[in-house]
C-alpha positions in Angstrom: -1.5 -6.3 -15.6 1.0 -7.8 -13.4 0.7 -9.6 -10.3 3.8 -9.2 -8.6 6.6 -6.7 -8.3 10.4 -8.9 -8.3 12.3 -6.1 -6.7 11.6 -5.9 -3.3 11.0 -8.5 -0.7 10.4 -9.5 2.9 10.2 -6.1 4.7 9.0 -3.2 3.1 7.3 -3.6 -0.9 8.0 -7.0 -1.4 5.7 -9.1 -4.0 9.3 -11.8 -4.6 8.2 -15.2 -4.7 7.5 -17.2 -1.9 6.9 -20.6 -3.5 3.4 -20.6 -1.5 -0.2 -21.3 -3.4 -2.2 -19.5 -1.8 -5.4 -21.3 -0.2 -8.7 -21.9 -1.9 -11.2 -20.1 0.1 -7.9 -16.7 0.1 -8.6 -16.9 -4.1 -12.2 -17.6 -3.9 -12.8 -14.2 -1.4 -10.7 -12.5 -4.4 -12.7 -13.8 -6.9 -15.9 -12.6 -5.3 -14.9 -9.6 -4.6 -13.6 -8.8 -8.0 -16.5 -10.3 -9.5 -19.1 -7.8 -7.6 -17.2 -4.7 -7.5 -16.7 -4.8 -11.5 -20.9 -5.3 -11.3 -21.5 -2.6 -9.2 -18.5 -0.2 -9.1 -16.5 -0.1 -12.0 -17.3 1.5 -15.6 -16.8 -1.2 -18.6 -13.1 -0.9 -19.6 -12.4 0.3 -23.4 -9.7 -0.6 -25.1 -9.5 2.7 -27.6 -6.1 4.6 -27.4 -6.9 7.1 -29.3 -6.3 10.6 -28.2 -10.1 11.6 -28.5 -11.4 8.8 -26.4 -8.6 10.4 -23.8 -10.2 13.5 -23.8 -13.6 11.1 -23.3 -11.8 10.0 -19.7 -11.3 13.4 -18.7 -15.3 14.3 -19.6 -16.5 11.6 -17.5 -13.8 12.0 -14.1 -16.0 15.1 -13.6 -19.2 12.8 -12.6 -17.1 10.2 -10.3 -16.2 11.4 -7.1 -12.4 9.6 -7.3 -11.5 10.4 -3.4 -14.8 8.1 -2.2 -14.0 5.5 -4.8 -10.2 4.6 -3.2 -11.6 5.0 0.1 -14.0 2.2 -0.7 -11.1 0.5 -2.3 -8.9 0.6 0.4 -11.1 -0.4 3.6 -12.2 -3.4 0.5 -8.4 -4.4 0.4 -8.1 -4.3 4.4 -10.8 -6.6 4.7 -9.5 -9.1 2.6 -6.0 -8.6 3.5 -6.9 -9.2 7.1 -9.3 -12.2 5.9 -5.9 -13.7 4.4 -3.4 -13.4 7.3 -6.1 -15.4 9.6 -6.7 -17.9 6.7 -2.4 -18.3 6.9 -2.5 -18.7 10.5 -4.1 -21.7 10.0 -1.4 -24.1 8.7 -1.0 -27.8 9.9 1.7 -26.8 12.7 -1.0 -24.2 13.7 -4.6 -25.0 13.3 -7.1 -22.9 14.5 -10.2 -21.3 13.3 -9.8 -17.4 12.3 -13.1 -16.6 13.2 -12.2 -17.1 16.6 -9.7 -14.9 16.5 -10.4 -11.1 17.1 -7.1 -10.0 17.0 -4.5 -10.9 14.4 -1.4 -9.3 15.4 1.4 -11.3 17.1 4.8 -11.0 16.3 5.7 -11.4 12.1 8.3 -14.0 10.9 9.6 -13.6 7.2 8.3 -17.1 6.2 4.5 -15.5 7.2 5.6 -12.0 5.4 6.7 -13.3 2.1 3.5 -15.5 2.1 1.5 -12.8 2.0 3.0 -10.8 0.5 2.2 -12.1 -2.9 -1.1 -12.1 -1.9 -0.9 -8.4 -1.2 0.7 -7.5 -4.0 -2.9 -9.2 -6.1 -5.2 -7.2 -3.9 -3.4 -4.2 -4.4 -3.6 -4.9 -8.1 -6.6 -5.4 -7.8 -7.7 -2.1 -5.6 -6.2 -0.3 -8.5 -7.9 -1.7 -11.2 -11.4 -1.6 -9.6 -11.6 1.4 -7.8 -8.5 4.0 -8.7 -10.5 5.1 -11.8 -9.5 6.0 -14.6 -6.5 3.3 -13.9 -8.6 0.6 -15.4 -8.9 2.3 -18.7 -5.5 2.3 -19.7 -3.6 -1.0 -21.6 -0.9 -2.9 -19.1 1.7 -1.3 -21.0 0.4 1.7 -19.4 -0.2 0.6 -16.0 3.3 -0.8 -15.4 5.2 1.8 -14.2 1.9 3.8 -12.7 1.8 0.3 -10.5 5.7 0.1 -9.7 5.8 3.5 -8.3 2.2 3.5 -6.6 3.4 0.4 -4.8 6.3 0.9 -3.2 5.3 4.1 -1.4 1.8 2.9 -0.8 3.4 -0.2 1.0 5.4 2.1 3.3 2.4 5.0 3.9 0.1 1.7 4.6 2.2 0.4 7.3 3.3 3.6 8.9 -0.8 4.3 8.9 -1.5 1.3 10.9 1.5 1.2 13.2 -0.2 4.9 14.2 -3.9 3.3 14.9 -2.2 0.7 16.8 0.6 1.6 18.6 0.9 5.6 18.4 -1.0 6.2 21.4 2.5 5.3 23.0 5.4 7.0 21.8 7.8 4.4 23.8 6.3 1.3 21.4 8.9 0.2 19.2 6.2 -2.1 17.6 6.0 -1.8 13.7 3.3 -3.3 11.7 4.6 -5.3 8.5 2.9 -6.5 5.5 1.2 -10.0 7.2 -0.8 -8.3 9.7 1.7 -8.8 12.5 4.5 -6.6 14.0 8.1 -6.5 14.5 9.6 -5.1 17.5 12.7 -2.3 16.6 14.7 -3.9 19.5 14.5 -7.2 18.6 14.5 -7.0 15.0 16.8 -10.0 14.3 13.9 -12.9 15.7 12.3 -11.9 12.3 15.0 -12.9 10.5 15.6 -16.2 12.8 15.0 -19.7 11.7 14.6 -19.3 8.1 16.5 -21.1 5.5 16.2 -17.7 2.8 18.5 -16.0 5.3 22.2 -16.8 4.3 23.8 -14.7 6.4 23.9 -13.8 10.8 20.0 -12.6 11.4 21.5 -9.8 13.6 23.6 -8.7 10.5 20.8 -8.6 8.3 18.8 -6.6 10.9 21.0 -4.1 11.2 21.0 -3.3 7.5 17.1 -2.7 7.6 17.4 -0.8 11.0 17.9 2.8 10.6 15.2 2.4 8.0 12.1 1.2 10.1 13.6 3.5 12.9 12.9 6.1 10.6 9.3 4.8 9.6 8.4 4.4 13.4 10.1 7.2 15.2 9.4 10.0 11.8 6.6 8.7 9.8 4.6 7.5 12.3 5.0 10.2 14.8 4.0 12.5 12.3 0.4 11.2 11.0 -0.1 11.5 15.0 1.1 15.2 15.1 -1.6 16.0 12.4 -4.3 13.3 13.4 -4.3 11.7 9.9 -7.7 11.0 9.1 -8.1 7.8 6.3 -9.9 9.5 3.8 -6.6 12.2 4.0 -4.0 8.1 3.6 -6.4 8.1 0.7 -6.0 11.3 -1.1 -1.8 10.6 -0.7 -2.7 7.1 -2.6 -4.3 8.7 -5.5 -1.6 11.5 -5.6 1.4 8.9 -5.5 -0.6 6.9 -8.5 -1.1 10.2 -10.5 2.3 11.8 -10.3 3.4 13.6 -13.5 6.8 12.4 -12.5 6.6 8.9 -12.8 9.4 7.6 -15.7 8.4 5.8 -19.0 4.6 6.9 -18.8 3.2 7.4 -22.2 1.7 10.8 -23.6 -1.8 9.5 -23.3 -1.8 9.0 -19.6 0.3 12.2 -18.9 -2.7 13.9 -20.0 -4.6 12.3 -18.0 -2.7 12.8 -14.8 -2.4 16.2 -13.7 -6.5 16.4 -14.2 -7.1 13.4 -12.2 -4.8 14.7 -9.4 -6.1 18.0 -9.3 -10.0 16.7 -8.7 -8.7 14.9 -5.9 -7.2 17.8 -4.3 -10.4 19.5 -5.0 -12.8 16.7 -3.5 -10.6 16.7 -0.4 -11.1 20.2 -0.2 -14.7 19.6 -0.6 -14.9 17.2 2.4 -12.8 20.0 4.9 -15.4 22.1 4.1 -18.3 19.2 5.0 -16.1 19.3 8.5 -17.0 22.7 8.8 -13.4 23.9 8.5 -12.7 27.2 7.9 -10.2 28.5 4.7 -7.3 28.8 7.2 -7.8 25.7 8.7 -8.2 23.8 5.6 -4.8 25.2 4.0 -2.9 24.0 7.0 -4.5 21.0 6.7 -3.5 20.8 3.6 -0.2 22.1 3.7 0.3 19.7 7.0 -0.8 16.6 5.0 1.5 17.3 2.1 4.4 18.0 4.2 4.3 13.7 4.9 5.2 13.5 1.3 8.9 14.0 1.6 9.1 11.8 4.6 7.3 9.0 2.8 9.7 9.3 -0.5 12.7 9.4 2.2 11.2 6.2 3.5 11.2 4.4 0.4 14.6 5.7 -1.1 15.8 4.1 2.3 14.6 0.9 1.7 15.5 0.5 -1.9 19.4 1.0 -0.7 19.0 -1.6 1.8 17.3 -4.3 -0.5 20.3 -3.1 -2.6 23.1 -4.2 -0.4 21.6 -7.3 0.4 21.2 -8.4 -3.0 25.1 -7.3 -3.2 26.4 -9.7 0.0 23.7 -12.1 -0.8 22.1 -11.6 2.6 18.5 -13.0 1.9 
């Protein structure tokens, strides 16, 4: 399975490379981590492609609550994500100790972003394989363009998610939370460009190619999860639905049948937590309808981006 993802960069899904090696103690808090979730979490992988052992798959999703499992995943990822951002705060021009530091965000730079990036882009990987079942099960072949599409929209829901716990108290905050932890301010979006060699062209040009994008992000995306109180389990039910879309180009016959099954228990588990909330049917369809309604707005979000990361690569920008 691959480790990074060379068509984005910088702002929005970006795994490019960054020339960084990441530290010792980052790839020693991945190794751990991967080494006790596969003990405790994860079913033994199987390498059979037949179509009988996918049918096998879809007997055994029915004893796995899927919805719990990326929810486990994700607040697993944020806590090594977060671990890593401290851990890059302290370089030689910077030193500090990260356990003294309770709060992490500070305005982002693109040297910071692209750093971690990378180092996203693994612990994402990683998520999948460990925790996204049946993901796991299938060869990399298979995963490839499940993980290309999963990512890019799961970069964009991620952020939006976090700009909302942080900032979406106040509507006036033109703060936006980017990929290394820190933020980037809508009205001064050309510092995060500034003093950085990658960037060939004026940083208030560049800005104003990503603009209208993040605008939309902040003022659309983010302003909605507050309209309908997203709760994280819900951010976590739109992760396994963008991973399991029937959609998704070049996916072979053995994991379209897989799909549409997977999906649909995840719709039904989420159902199954409303009703824990003591929710009645009413309120759980518009909760549902509400929740699905962020779809298009997250698809519009990443469509965005991909045509600005477009004309940069076309005037050479970054």
């Amino acid at each position: 399975m691959r480790s990074d993802d060379p068509q984005q960069e910088d702002i929005g899904p970006s795994t490019s490379e960054s020339g960084m090696s990441p530290s010792q103690n980052i790839e020693n808090s991945i190794q751990q981590n991967e080494a006790e979730s596969l003990e405790s979490d994860i079913i033994p992988e199987n390498p059979a492609r037949s179509q009988n052992e996918s049918m096998d798959i879809l007997s055994q999703i029915s004893g796995i609550n899927i919805l719990d499992k990326i929810l486990n995943g994700y607040q697993n990822l944020k806590s090594l994500r977060k671990a890593a951002y401290l851990l890059l705060l302290c370089d030689e021009t910077n030193p500090r100790d990260p356990r003294n530091d309770s709060d992490p965000l500070r305005p982002s730079n693109l040297s910071t972003s692209k750093k971690l990036c990378k180092i996203e882009c693994r612990l994402v990987n990683d998520m999948l394989e460990q925790y996204f079942y049946p993901f796991n099960l299938f060869g990399d072949d298979e995963k490839e363009p499940l993980y290309g599409f999963f990512y890019e929209r799961f970069t964009n829901t991620d952020r939006a998610y976090r700009t909302y716990k942080e900032f979406g108290s106040a509507p006036e905050d033109d703060r936006f939370i980017i990929q290394d932890g820190g933020y980037i301010r809508l009205g001064e979006l050309e510092t995060y460009f500034e003093h950085n060699e990658k960037v060939k062209k004026n940083p208030i040009d560049v800005a104003k190619i990503f603009e209208n994008t993040l605008i939309y992000c902040r003022n659309v995306m983010v302003e909605y999860m507050k309209r309908i109180e997203i709760k994280e389990i819900e951010l976590c039910a739109l992760f396994g639905m963008f991973l399991w879309q029937e959609d998704i180009p070049n996916v072979s016959n053995r994991v379209l049948s897989t799909l549409a099954k997977v999906r649909d228990k995840i719709v039904r588990e989420l159902h199954e937590y409303y009703k824990t909330q003591e929710l009645s049917e009413v309120q759980i369809t518009l909760k549902m309808s509400n929740l699905l309604l962020l779809i298009p707005k997250i698809e519009n979000s990443v469509r965005m981006l991909q045509e600005n990361f477009k004309i940069v690569e076309i005037f050479n920008m970054i």
